[in-house]
Gaussian input, Z-matrix of N, CA and C with variables (Angstrom, degrees):
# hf/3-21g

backbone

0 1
 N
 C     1     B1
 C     2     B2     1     A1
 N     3     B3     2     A2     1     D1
 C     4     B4     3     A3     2     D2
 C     5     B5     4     A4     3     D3
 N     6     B6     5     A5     4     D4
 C     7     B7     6     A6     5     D5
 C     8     B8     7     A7     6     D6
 N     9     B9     8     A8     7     D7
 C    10    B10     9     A9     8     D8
 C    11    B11    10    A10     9     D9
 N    12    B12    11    A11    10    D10
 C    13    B13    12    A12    11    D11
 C    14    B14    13    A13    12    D12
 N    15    B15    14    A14    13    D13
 C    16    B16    15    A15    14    D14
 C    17    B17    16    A16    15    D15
 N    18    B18    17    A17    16    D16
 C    19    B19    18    A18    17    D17
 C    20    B20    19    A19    18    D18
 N    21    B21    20    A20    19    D19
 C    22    B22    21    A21    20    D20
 C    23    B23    22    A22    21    D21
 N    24    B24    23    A23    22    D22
 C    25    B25    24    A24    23    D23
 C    26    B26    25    A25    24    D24
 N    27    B27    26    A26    25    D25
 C    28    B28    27    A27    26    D26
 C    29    B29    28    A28    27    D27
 N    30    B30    29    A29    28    D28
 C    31    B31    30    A30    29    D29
 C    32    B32    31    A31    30    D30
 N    33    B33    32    A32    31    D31
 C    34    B34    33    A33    32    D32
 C    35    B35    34    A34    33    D33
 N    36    B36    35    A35    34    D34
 C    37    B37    36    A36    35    D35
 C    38    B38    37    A37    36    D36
 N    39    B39    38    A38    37    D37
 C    40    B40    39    A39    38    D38
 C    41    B41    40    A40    39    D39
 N    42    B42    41    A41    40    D40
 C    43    B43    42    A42    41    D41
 C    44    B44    43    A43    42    D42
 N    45    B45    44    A44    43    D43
 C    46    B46    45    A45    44    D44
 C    47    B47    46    A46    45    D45
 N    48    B48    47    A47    46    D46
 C    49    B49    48    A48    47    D47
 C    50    B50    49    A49    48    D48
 N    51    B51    50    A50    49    D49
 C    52    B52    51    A51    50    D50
 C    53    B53    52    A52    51    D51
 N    54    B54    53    A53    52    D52
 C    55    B55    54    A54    53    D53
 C    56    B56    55    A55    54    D54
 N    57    B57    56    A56    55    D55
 C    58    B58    57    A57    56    D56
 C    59    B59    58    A58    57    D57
 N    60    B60    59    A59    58    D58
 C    61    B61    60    A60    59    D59
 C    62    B62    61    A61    60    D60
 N    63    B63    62    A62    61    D61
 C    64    B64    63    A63    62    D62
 C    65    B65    64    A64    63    D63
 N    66    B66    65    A65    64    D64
 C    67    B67    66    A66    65    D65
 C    68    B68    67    A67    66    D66
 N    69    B69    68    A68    67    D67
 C    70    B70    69    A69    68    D68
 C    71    B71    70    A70    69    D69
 N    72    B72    71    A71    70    D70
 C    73    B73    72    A72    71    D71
 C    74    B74    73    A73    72    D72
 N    75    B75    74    A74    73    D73
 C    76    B76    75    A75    74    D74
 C    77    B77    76    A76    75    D75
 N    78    B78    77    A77    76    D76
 C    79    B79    78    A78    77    D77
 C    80    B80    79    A79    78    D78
 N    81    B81    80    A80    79    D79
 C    82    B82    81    A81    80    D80
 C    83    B83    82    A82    81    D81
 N    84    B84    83    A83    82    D82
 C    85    B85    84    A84    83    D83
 C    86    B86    85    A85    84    D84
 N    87    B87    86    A86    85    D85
 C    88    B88    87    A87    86    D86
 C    89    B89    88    A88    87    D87
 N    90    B90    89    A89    88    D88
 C    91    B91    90    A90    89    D89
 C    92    B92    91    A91    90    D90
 N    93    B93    92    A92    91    D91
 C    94    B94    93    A93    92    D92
 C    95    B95    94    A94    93    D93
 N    96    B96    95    A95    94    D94
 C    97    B97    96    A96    95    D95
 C    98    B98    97    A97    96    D96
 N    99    B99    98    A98    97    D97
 C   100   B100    99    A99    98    D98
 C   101   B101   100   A100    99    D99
 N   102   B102   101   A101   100   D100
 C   103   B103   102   A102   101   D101
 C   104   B104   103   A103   102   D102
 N   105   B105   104   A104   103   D103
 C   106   B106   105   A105   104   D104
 C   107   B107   106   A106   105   D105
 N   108   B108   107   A107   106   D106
 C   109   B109   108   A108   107   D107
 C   110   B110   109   A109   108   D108
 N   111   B111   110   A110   109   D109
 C   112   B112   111   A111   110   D110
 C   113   B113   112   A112   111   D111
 N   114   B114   113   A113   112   D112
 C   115   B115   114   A114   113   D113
 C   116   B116   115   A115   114   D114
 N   117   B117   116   A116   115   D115
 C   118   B118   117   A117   116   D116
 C   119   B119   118   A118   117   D117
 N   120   B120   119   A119   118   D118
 C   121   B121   120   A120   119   D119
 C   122   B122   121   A121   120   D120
 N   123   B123   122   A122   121   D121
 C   124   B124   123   A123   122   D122
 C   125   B125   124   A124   123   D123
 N   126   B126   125   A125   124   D124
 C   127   B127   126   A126   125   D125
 C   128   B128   127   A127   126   D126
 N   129   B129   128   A128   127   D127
 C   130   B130   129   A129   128   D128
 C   131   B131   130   A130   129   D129
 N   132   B132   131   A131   130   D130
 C   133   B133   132   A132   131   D131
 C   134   B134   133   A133   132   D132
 N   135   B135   134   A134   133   D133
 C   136   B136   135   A135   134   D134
 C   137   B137   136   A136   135   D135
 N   138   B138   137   A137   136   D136
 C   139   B139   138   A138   137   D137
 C   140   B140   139   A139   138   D138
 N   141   B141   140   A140   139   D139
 C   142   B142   141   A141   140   D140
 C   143   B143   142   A142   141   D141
 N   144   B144   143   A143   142   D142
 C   145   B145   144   A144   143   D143
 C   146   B146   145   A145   144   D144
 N   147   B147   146   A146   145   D145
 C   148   B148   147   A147   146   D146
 C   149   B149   148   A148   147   D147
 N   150   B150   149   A149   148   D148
 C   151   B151   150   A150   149   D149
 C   152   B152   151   A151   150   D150
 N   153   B153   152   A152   151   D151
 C   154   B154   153   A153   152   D152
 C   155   B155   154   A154   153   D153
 N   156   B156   155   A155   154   D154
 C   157   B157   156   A156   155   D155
 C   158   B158   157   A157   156   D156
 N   159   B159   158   A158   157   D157
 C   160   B160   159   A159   158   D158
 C   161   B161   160   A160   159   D159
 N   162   B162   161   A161   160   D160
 C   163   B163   162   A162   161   D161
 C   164   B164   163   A163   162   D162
 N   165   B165   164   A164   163   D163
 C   166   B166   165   A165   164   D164
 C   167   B167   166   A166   165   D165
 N   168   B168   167   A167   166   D166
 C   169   B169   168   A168   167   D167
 C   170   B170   169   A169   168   D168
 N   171   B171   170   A170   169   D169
 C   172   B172   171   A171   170   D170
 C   173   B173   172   A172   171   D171
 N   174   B174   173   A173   172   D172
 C   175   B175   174   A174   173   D173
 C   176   B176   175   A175   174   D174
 N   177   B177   176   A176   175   D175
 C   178   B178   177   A177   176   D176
 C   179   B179   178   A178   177   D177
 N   180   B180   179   A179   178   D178
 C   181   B181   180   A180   179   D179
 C   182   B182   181   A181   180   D180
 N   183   B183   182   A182   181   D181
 C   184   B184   183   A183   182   D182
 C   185   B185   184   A184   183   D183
 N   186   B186   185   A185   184   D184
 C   187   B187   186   A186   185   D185
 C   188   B188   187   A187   186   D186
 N   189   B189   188   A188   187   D187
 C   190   B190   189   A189   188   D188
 C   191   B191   190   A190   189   D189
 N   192   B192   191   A191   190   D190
 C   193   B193   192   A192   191   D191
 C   194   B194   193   A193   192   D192
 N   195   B195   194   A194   193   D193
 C   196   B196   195   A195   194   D194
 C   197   B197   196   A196   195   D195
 N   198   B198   197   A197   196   D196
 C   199   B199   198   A198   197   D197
 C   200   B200   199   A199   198   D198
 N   201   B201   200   A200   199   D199
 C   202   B202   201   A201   200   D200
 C   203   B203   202   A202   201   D201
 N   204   B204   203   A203   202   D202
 C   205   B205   204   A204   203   D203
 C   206   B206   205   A205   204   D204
 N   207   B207   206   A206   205   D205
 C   208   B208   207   A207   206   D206
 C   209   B209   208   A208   207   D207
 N   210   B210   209   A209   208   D208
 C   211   B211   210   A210   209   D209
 C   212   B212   211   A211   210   D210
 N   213   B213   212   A212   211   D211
 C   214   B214   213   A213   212   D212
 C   215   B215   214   A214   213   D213
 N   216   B216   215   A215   214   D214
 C   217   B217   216   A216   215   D215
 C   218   B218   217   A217   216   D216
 N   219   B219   218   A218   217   D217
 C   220   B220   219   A219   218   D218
 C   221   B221   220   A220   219   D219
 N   222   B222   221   A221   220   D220
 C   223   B223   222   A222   221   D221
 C   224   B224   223   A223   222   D222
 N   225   B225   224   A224   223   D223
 C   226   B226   225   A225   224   D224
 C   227   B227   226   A226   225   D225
 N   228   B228   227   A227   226   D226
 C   229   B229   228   A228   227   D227
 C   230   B230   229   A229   228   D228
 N   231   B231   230   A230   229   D229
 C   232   B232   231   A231   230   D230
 C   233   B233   232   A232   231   D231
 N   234   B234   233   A233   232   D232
 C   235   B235   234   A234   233   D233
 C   236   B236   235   A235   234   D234
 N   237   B237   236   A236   235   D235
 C   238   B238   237   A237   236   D236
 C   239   B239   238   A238   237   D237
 N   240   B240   239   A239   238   D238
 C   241   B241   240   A240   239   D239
 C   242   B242   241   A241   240   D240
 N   243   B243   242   A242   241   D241
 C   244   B244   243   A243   242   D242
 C   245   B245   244   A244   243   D243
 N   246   B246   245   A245   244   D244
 C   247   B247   246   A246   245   D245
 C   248   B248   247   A247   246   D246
 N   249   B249   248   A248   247   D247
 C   250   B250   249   A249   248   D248
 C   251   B251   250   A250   249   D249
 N   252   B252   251   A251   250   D250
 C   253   B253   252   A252   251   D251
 C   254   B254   253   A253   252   D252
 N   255   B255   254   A254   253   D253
 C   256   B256   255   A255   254   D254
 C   257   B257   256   A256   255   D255
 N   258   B258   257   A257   256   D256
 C   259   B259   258   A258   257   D257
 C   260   B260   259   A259   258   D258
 N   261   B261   260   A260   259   D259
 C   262   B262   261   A261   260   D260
 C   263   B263   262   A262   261   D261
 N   264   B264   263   A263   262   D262
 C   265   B265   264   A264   263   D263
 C   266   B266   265   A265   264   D264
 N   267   B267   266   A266   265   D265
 C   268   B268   267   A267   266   D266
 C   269   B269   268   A268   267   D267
 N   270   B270   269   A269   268   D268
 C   271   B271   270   A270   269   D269
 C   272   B272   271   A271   270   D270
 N   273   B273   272   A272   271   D271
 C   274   B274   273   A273   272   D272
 C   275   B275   274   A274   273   D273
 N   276   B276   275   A275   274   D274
 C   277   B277   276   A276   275   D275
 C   278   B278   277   A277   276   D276
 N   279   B279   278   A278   277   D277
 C   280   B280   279   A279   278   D278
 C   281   B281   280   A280   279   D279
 N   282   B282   281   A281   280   D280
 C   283   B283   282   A282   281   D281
 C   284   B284   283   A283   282   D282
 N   285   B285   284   A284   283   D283
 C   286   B286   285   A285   284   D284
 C   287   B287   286   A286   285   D285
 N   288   B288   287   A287   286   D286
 C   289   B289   288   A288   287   D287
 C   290   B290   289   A289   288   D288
 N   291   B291   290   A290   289   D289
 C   292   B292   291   A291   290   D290
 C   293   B293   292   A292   291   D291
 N   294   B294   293   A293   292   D292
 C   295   B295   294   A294   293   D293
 C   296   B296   295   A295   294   D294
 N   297   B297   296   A296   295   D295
 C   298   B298   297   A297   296   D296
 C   299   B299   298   A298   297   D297
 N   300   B300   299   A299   298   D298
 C   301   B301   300   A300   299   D299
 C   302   B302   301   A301   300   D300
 N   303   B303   302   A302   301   D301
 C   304   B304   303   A303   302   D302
 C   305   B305   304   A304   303   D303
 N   306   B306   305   A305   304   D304
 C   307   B307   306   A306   305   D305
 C   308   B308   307   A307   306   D306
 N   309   B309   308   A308   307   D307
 C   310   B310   309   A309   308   D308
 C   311   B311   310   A310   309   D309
 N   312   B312   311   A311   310   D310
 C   313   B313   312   A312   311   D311
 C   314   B314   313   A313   312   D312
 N   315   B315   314   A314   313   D313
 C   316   B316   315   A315   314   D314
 C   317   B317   316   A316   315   D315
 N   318   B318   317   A317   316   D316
 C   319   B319   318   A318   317   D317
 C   320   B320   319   A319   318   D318
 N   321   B321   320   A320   319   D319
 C   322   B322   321   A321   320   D320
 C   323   B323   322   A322   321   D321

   B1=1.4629
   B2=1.5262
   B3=1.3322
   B4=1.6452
   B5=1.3685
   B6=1.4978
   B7=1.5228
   B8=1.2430
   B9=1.8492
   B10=1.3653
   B11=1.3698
   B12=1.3536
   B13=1.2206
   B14=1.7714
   B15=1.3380
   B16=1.3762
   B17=1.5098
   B18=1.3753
   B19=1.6487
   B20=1.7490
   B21=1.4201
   B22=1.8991
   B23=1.2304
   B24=1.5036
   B25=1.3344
   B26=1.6901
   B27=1.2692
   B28=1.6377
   B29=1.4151
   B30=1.6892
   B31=1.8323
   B32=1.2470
   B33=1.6348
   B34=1.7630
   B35=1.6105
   B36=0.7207
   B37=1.5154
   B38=1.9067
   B39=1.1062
   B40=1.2667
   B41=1.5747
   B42=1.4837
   B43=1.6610
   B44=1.3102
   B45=1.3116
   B46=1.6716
   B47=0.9804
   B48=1.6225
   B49=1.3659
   B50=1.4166
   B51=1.4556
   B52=1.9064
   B53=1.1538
   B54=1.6825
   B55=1.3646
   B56=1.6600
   B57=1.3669
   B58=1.5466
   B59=1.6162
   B60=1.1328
   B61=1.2939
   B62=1.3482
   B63=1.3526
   B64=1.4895
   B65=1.5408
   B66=1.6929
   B67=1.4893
   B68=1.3988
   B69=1.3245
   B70=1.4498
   B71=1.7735
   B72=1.0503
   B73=1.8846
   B74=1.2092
   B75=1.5628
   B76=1.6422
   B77=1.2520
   B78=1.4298
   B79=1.2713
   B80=1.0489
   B81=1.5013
   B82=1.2675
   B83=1.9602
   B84=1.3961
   B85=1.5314
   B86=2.1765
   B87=0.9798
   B88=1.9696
   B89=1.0341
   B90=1.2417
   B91=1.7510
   B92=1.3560
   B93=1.5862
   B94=1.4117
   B95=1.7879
   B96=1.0018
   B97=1.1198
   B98=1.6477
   B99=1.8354
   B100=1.5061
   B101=1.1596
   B102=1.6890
   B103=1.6940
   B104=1.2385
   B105=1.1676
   B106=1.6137
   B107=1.0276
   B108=1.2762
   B109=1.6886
   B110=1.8157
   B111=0.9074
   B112=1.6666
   B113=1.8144
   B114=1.3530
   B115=1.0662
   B116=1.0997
   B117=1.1621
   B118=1.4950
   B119=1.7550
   B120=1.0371
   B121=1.3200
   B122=1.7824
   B123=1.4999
   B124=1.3414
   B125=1.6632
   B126=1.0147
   B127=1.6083
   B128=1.6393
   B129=1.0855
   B130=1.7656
   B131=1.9590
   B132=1.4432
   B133=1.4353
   B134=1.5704
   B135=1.1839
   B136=1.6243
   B137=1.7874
   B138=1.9481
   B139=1.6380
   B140=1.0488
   B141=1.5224
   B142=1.8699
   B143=1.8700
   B144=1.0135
   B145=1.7296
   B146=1.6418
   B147=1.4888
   B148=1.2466
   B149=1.6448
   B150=1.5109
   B151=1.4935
   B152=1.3308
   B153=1.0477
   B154=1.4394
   B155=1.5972
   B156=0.8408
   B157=1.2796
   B158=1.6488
   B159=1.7781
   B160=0.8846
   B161=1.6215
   B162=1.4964
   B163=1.9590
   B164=0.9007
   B165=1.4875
   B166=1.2687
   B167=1.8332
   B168=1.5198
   B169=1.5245
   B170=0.9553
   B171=1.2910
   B172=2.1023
   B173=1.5195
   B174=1.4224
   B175=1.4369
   B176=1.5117
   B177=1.9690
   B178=1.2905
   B179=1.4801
   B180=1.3431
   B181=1.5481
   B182=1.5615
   B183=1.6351
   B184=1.1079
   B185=2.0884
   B186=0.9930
   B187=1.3381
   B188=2.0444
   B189=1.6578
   B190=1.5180
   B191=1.5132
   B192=1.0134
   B193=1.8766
   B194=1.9114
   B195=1.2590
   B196=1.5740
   B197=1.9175
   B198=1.6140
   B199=1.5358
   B200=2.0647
   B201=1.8550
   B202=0.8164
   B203=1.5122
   B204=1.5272
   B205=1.5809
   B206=1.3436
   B207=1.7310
   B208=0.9504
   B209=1.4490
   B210=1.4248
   B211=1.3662
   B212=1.9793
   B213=1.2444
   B214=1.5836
   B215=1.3366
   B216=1.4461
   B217=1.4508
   B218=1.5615
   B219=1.5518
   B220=1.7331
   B221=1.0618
   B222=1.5176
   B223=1.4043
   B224=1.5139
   B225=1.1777
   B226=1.5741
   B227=1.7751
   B228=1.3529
   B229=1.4511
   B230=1.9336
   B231=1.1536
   B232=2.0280
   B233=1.4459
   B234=1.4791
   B235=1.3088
   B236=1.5339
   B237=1.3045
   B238=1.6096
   B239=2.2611
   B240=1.0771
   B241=1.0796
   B242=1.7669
   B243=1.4647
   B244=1.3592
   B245=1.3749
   B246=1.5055
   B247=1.4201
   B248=1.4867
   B249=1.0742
   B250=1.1772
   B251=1.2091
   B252=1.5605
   B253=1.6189
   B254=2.1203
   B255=1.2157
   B256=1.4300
   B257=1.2175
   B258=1.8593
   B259=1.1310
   B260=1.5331
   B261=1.0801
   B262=2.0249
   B263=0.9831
   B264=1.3612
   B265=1.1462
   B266=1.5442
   B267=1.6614
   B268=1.6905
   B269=1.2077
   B270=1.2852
   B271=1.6336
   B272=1.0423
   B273=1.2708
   B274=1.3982
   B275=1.5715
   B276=1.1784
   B277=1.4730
   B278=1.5367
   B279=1.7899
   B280=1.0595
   B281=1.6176
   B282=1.9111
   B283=0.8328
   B284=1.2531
   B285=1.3810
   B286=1.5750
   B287=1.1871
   B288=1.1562
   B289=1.7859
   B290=1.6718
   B291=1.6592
   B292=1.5802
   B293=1.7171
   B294=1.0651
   B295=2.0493
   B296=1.6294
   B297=0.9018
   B298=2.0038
   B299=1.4196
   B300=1.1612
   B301=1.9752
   B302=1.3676
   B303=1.2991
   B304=1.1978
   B305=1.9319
   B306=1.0343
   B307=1.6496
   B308=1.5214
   B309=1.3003
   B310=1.9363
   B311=1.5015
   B312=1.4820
   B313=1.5689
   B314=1.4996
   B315=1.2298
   B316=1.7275
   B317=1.5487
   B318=1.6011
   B319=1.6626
   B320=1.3484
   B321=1.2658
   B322=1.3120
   B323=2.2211
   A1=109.95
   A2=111.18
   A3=114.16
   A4=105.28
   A5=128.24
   A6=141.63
   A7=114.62
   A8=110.17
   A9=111.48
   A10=138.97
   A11=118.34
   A12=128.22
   A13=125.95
   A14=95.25
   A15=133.24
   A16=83.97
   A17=151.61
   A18=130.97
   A19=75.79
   A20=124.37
   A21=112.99
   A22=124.67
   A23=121.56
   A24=130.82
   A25=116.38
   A26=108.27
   A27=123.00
   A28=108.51
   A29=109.62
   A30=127.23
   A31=112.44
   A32=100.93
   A33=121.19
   A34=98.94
   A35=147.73
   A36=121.95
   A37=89.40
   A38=131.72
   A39=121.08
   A40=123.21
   A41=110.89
   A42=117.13
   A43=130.71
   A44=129.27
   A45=129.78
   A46=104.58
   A47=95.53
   A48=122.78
   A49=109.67
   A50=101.34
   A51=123.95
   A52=111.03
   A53=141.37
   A54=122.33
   A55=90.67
   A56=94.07
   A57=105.62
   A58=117.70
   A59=119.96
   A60=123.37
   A61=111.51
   A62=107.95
   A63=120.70
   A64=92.18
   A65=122.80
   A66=135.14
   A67=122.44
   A68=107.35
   A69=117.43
   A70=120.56
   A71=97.98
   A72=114.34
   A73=101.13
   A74=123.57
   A75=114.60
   A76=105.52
   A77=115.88
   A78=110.11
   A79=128.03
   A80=162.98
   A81=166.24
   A82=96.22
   A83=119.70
   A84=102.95
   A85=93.92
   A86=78.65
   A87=95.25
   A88=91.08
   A89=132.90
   A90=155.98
   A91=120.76
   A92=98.99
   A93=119.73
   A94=108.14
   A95=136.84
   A96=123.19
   A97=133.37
   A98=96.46
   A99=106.45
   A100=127.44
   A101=126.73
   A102=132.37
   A103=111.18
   A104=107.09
   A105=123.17
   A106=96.33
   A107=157.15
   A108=135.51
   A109=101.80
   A110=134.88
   A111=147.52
   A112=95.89
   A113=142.10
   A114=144.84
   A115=153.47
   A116=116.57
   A117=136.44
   A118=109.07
   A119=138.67
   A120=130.36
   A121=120.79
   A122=101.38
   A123=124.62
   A124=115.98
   A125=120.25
   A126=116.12
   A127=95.31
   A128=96.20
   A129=103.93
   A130=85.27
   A131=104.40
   A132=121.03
   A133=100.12
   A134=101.94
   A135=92.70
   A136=147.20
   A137=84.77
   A138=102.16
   A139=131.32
   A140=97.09
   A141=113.51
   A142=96.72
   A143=119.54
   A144=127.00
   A145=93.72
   A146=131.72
   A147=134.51
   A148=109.47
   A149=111.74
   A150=120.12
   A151=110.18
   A152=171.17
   A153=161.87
   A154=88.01
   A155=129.78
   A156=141.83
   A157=121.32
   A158=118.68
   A159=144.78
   A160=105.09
   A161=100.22
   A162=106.48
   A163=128.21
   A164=113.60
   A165=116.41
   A166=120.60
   A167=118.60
   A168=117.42
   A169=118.11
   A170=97.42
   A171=106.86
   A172=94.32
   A173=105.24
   A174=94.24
   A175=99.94
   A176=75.99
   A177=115.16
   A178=116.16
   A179=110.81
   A180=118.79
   A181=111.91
   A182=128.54
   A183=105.10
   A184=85.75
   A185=107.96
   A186=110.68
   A187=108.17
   A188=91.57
   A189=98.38
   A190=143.01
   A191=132.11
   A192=109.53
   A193=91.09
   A194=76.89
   A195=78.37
   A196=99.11
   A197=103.39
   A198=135.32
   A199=102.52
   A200=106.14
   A201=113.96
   A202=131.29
   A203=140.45
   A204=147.85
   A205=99.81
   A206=135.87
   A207=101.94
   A208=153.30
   A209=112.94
   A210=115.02
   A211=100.26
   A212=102.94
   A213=98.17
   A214=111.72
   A215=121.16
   A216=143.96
   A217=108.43
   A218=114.80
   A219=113.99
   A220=111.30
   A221=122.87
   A222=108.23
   A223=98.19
   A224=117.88
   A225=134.52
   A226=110.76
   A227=95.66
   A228=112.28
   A229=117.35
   A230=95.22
   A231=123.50
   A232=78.17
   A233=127.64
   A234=144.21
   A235=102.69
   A236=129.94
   A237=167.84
   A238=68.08
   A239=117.72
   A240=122.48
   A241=118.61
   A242=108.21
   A243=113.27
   A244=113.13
   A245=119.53
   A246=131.84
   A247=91.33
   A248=139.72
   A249=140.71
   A250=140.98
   A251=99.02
   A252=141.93
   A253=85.31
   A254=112.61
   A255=112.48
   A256=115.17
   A257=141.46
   A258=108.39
   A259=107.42
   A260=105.10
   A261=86.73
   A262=104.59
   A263=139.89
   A264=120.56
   A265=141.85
   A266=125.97
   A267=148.97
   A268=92.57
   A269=144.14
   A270=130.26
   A271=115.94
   A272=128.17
   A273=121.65
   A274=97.94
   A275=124.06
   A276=105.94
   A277=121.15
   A278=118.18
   A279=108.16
   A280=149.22
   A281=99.95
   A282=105.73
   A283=106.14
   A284=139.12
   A285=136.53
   A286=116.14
   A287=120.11
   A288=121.11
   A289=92.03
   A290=113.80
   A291=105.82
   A292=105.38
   A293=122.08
   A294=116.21
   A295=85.65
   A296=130.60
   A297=121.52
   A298=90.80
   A299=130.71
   A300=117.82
   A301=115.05
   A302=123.01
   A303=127.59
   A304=102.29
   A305=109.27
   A306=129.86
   A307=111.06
   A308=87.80
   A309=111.15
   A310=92.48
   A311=127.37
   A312=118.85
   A313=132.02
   A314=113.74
   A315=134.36
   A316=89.32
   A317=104.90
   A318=109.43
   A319=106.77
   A320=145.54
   A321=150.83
   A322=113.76
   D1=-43.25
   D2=171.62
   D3=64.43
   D4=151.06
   D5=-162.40
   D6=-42.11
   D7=-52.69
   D8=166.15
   D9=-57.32
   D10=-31.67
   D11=115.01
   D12=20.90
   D13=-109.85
   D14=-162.43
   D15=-75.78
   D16=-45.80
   D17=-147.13
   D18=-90.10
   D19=-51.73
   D20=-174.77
   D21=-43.20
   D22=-31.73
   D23=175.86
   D24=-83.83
   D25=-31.58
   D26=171.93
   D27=-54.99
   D28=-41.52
   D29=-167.01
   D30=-70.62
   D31=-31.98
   D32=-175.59
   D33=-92.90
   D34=9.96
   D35=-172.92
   D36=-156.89
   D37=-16.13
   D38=159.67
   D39=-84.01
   D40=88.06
   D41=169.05
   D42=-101.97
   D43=138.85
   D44=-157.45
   D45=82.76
   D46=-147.41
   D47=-167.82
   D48=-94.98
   D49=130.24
   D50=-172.47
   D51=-80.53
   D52=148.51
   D53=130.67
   D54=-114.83
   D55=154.13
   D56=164.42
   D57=-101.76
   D58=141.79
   D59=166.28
   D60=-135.97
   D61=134.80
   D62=-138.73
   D63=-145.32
   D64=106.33
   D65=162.00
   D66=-101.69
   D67=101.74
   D68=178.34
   D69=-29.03
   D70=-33.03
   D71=176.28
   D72=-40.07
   D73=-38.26
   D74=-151.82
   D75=-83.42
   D76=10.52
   D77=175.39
   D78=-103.09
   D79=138.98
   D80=-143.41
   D81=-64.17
   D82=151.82
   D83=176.38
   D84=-103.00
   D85=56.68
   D86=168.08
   D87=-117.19
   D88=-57.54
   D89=178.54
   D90=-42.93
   D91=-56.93
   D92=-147.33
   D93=-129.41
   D94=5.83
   D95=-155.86
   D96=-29.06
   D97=-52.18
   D98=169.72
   D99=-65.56
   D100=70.79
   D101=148.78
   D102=-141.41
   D103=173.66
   D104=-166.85
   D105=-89.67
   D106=-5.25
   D107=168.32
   D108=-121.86
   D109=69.30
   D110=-174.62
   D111=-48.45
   D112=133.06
   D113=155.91
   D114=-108.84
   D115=49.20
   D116=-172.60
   D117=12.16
   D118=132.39
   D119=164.25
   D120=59.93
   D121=41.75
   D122=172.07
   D123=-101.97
   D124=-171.70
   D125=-148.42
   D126=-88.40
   D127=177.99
   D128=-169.53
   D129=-105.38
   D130=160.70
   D131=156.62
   D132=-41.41
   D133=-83.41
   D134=-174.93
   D135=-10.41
   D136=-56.07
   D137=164.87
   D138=-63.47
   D139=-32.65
   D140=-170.26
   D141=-78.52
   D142=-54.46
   D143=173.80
   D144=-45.25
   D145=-54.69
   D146=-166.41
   D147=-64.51
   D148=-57.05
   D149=171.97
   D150=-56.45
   D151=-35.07
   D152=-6.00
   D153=119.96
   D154=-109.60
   D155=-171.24
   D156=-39.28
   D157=-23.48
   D158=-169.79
   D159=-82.88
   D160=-27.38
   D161=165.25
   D162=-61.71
   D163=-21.43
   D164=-176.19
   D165=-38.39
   D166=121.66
   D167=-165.26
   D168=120.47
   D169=-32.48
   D170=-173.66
   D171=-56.19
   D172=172.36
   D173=158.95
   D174=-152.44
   D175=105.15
   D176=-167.93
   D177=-90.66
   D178=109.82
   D179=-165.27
   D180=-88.45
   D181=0.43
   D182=-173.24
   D183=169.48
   D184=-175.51
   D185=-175.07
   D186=167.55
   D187=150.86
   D188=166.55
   D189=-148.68
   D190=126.87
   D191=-146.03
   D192=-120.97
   D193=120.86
   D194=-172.16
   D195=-126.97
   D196=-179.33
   D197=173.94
   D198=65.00
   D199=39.85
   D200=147.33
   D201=-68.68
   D202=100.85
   D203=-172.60
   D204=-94.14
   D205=89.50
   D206=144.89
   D207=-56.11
   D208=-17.47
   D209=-170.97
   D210=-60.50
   D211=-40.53
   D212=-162.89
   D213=-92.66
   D214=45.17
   D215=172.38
   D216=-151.95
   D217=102.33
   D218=174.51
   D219=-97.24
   D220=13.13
   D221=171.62
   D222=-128.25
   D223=36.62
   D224=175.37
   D225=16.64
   D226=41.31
   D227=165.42
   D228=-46.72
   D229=-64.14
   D230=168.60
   D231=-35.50
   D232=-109.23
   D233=-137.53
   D234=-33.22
   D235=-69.57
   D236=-160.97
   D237=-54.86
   D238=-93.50
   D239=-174.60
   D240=-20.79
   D241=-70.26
   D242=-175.88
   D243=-55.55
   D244=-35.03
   D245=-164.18
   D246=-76.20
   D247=-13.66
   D248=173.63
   D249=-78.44
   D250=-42.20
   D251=177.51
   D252=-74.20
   D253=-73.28
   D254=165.01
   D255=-23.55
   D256=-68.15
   D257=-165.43
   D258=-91.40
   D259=2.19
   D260=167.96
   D261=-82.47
   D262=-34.01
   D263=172.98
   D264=-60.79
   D265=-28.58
   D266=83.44
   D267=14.02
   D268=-78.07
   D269=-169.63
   D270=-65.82
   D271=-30.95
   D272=-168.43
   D273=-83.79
   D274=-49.13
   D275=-173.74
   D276=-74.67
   D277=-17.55
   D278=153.42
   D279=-73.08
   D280=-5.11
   D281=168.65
   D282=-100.39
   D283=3.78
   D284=147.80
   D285=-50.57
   D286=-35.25
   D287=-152.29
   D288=-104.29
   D289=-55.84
   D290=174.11
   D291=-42.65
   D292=-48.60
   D293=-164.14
   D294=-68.99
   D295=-28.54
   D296=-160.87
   D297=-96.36
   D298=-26.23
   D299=161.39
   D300=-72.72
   D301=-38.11
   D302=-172.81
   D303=-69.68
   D304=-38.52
   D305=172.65
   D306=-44.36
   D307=-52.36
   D308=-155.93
   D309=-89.42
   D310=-10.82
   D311=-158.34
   D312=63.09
   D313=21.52
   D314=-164.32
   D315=-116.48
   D316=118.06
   D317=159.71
   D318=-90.15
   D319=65.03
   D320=166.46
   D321=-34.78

């Protein structure tokens, strides 16, 4: 199915209001090392930045990225990652709300 794929079917079957929930696990532990469930053959940084960004439209009211461990990452690879995954996600709903002012005629 591949990303394009998976974000077309996400576009079709996600209506209203979104929350995201977002587990660091799904990411490869090349990626991700620091969490408690490590997953062999999980997505690269890349995909996850790609999937992430691919929401854009949703209208995504809120979100949470959890089973970040720093202790079991010393080169705080995980963190650098999630904090990342975090502000696109921060983007996406601010660029929800900027297009719905611009909509509404409100420079907020």
């Amino acid at each position: 199915m591949g990303m394009p794929g998976i974000l077309q079917e996400v576009g079709e079957k996600a209506q209203g209001a979104c929350y995201l929930s977002f587990d660091i696990d799904a990411a490869d532990p090349a990626f991700a090392p620091g969490t408690g469930t490590p997953e062999v053959g999980g997505f690269t940084s890349h995909q996850l930045l790609t999937l992430v960004r691919g929401l854009k439209g949703l209208e995504l009211v809120g979100f949470d990225l959890v089973e970040v461990s720093p202790p079991y990452d010393h080169g705080g690879i995980t963190a650098i990652l999630a904090a990342n995954l975090a502000f696109e996600m921060l983007s996406l709903i601010a660029l929800r709300r900027a297009g719905t002012a611009q909509m509404d005629g409100d420079r907020r």
